[in-house]
C-alpha positions as CSV (number, residue, x, y, z in Angstrom):
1,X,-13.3,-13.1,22.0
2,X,-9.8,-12.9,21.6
3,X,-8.2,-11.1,18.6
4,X,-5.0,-9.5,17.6
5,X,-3.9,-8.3,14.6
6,X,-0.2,-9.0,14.1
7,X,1.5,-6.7,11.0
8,X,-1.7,-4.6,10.5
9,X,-1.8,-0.9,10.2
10,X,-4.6,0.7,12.5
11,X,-6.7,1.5,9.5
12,X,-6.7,-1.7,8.8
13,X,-7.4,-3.2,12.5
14,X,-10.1,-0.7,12.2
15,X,-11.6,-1.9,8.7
16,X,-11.1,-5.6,10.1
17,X,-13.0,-4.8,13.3
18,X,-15.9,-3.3,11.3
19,X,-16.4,-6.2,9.1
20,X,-16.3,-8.6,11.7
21,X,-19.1,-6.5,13.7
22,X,-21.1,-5.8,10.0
23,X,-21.1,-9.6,10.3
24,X,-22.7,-10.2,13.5
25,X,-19.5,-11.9,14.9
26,X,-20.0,-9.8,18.4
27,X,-23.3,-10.1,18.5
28,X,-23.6,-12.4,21.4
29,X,-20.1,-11.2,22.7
30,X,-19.1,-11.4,26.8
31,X,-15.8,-9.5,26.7
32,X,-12.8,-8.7,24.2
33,X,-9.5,-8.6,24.9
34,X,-7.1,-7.7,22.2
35,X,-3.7,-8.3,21.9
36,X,-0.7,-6.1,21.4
37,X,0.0,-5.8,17.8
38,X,3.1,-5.0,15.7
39,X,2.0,-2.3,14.4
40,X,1.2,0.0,17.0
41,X,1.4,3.4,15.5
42,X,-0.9,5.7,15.2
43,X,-2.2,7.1,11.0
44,X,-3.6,10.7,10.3
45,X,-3.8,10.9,14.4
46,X,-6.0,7.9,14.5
47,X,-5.0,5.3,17.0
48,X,-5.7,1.7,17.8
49,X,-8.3,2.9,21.1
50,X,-10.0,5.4,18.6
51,X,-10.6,2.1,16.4
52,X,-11.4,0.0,19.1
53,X,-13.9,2.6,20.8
54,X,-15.2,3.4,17.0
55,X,-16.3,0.2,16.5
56,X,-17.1,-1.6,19.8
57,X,-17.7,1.0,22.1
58,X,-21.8,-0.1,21.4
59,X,-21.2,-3.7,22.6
60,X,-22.4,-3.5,25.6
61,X,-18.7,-5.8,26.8
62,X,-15.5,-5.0,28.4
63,X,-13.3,-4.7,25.9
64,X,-9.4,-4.7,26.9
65,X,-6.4,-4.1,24.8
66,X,-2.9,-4.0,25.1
67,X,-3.1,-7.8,26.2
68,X,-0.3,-10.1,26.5
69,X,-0.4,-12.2,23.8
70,X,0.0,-12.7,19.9
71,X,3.1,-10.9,18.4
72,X,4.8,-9.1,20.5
73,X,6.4,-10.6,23.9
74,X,5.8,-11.4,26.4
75,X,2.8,-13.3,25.1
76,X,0.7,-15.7,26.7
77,X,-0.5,-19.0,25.5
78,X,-4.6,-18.8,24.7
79,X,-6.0,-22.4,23.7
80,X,-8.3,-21.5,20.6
81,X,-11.9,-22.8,22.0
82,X,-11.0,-23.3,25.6
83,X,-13.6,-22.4,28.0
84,X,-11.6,-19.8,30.5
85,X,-11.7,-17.2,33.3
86,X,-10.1,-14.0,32.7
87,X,-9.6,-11.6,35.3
88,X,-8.0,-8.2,35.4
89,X,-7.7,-6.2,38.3
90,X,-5.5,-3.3,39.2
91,X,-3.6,-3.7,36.5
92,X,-3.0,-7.6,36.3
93,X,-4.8,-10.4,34.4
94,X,-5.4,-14.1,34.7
95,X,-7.0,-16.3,32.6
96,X,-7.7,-19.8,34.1
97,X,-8.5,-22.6,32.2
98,X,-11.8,-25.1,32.0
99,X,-10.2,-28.4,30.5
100,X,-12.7,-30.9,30.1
């Protein structure tokens, strides 16, 4: 999965997350990354990797954030349904692309 969250608070990133999971969306889930959103400020001392380890810290997946793309630059391109690679080591990602 790819997701990110644009002009949502973290309470509401977290709420979103939740729902999606309370929905089974993860359940067969490989890997999340999640892109950089707008609002990136923590509320009440709660902050987007309490809400990402709160919710899909169970998965059983890698789950990375802070990724280059969505709202705020620089920001990748990600083809919606694509089949693709992604790779981060030491600090730098790939993704490579299976066009068919």
């Amino acid at each position: 999965w790819f997701l990110e969250a644009c002009d949502l608070n973290v309470l509401a990133q977290s709420r979103g997350l939740w729902q999606l999971k309370q929905a089974g969306w993860f359940k067969y889930c490989k890997g999340i990354l999640y892109g950089r959103p707008v609002l990136n400020e923590d509320v009440l001392d709660y902050s987007l990797e309490d809400a990402l380890k709160e919710n899909l810290a169970d998965l059983n997946c890698q789950v990375i954030y802070d990724c280059d793309f969505g709202h705020v630059p620089p920001s990748w391109p990600i083809i919606s349904g694509a089949i693709a690679s992604f790779v981060f080591e030491e600090g730098k990602a790939s993704i490579e692309y299976h066009l068919k």
